[in-house]
C-alpha positions in Angstrom: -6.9 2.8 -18.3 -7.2 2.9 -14.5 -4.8 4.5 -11.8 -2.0 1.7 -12.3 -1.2 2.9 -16.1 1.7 1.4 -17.5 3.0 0.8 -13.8 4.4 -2.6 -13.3 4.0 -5.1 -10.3 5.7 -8.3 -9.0 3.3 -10.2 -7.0 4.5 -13.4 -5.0 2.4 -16.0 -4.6 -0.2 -15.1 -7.1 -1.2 -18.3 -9.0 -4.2 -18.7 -6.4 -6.4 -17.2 -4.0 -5.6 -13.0 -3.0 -2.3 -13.0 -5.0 -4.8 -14.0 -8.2 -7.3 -11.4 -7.3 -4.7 -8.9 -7.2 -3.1 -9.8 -10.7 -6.4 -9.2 -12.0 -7.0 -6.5 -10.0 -4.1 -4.4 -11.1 -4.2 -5.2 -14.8 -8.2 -4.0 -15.0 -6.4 -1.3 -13.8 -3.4 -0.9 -16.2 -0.6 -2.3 -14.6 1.8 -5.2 -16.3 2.3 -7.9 -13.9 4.5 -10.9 -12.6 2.6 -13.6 -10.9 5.0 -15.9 -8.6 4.4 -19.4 -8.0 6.8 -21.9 -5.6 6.9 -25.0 -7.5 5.7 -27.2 -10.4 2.3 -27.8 -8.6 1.4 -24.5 -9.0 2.6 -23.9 -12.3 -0.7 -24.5 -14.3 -2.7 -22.3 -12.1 0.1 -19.6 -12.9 -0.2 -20.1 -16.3 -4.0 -19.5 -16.1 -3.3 -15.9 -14.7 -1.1 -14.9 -16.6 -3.3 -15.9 -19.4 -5.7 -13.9 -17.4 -4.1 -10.7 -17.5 -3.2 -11.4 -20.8 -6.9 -11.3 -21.7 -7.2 -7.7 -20.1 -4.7 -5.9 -22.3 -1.5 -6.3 -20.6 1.8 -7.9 -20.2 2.2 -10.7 -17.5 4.7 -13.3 -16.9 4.9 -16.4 -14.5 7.9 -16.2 -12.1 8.6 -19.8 -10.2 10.9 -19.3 -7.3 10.3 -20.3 -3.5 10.5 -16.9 -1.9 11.5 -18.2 1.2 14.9 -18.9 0.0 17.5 -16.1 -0.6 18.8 -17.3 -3.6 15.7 -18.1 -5.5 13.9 -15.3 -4.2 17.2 -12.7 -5.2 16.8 -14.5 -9.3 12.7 -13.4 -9.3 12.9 -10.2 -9.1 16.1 -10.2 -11.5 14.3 -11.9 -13.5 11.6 -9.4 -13.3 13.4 -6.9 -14.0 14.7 -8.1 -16.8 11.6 -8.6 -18.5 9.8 -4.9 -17.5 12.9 -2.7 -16.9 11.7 -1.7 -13.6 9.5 -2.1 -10.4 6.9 -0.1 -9.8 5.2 -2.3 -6.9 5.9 -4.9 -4.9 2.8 -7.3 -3.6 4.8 -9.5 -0.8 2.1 -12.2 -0.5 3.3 -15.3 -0.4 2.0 -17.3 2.3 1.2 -20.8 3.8 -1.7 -21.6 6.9 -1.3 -25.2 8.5 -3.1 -25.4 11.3 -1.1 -27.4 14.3 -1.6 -26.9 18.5 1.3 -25.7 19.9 2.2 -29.3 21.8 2.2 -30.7 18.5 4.3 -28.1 16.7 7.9 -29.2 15.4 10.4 -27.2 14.9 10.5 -27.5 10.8 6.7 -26.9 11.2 7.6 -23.5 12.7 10.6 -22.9 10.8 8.4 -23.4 7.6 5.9 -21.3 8.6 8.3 -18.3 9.4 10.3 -18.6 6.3 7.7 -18.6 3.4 5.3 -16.3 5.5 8.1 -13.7 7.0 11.3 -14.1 5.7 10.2 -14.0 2.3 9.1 -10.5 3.1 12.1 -9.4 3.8 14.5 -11.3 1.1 11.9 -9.7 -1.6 12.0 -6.5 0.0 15.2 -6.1 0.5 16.6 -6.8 -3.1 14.3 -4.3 -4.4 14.8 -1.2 -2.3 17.7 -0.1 -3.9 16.1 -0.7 -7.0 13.2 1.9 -6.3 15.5 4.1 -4.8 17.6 4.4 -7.9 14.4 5.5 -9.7 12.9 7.6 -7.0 9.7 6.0 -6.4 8.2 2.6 -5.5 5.4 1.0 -3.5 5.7 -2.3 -1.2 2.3 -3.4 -0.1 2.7 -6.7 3.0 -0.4 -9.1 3.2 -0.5 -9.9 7.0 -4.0 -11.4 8.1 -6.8 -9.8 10.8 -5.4 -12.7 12.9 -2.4 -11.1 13.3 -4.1 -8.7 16.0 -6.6 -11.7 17.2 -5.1 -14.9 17.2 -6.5 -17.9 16.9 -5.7 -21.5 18.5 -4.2 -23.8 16.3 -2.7 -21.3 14.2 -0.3 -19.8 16.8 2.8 -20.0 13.7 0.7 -18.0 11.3 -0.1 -15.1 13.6 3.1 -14.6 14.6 4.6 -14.6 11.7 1.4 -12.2 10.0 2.4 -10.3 13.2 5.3 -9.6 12.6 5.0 -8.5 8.6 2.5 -5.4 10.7 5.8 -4.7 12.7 8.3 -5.0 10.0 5.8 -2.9 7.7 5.9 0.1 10.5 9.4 0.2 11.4 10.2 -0.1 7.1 7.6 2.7 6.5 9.3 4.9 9.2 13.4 3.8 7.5 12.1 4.5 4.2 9.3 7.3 4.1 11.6 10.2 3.2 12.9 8.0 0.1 10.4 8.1 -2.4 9.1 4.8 -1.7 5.9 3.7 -0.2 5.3 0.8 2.1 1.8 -0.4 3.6 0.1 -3.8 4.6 -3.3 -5.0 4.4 -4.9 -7.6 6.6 -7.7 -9.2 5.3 -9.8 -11.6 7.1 -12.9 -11.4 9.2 
């Protein structure tokens, strides 16, 4: 087994893409995982990684819940729990990209973007602090994007929002370093 032995992981937005690399990832390397998905269309592709993971030795299950909203968000990782007994890591990845020019931005275009890219970070985040404070240890790991310190036209909505999860990541790392619990982000891109 690799360095994530027996540890276990709730990663949102893992039915495709870097949240389905990451499932994998971890369970080559020992961990027992819960790959989120937001809705039904997603729900055979979450199926396949768990199935995936499954393959590789170790326990998965398939969490549907829009992260963006409180409620739904606050039931995954109870959820979670209730199936692995605790949280070892949290993979806040969850994420959308639509490309608009500002001039052509609506609001619920912007709104959108904020909530399932940002807010989600914080609702997930948020309901399971106390939980890896209660058991001493824990480790939150934010997927912004190398645009975040670029930008880009056309995506002015994503990079503010993968902005912001680098500034939310520093300020959390600086509340929470002294309480067991780890918090980094990666930004992958070009």
């Amino acid at each position: 087994m690799g360095k994530l032995r027996d540890k276990t992981a709730l990663i949102t937005g893992a039915s495709s893409g870097i949240g389905k690399e990451v499932a994998c990832s971890f369970a080559d390397e020992g961990a027992d995982v819960a790959v989120n998905f937001p809705d039904d269309s997603q729900a055979e592709n979450a199926s396949a990684v768990v199935a995936e993971v499954k393959k590789r030795g170790r326990r998965a299950i398939a969490i549907r819940a829009d992260v963006s909203k409180a409620d739904e968000n606050a039931a995954m990782v109870d959820q979670f729990i209730e199936a692995f007994g605790h949280i070892d890591i949290l993979v806040n990845n969850a994420g959308i990209g639509r490309t608009a020019m500002v001039e052509d931005m609506t609001v619920d275009m912007w709104d959108e973007m904020i909530a399932i890219n940002l807010r989600s970070v914080f609702l997930a985040t948020n309901k399971v602090l106390p939980l890896m404070y209660a058991q001493g240890h824990g480790k939150i790991i934010n997927t912004a994007s190398q645009l975040a310190y670029k930008g880009a036209p056309g995506l002015a909505h994503y990079t503010a929002s993968k902005s912001a999860i680098v500034s939310f990541t520093r300020s959390l790392s600086l509340e929470i370093g002294n309480r067991g619990v780890n918090v980094n982000c990666v930004a992958p891109g070009a």
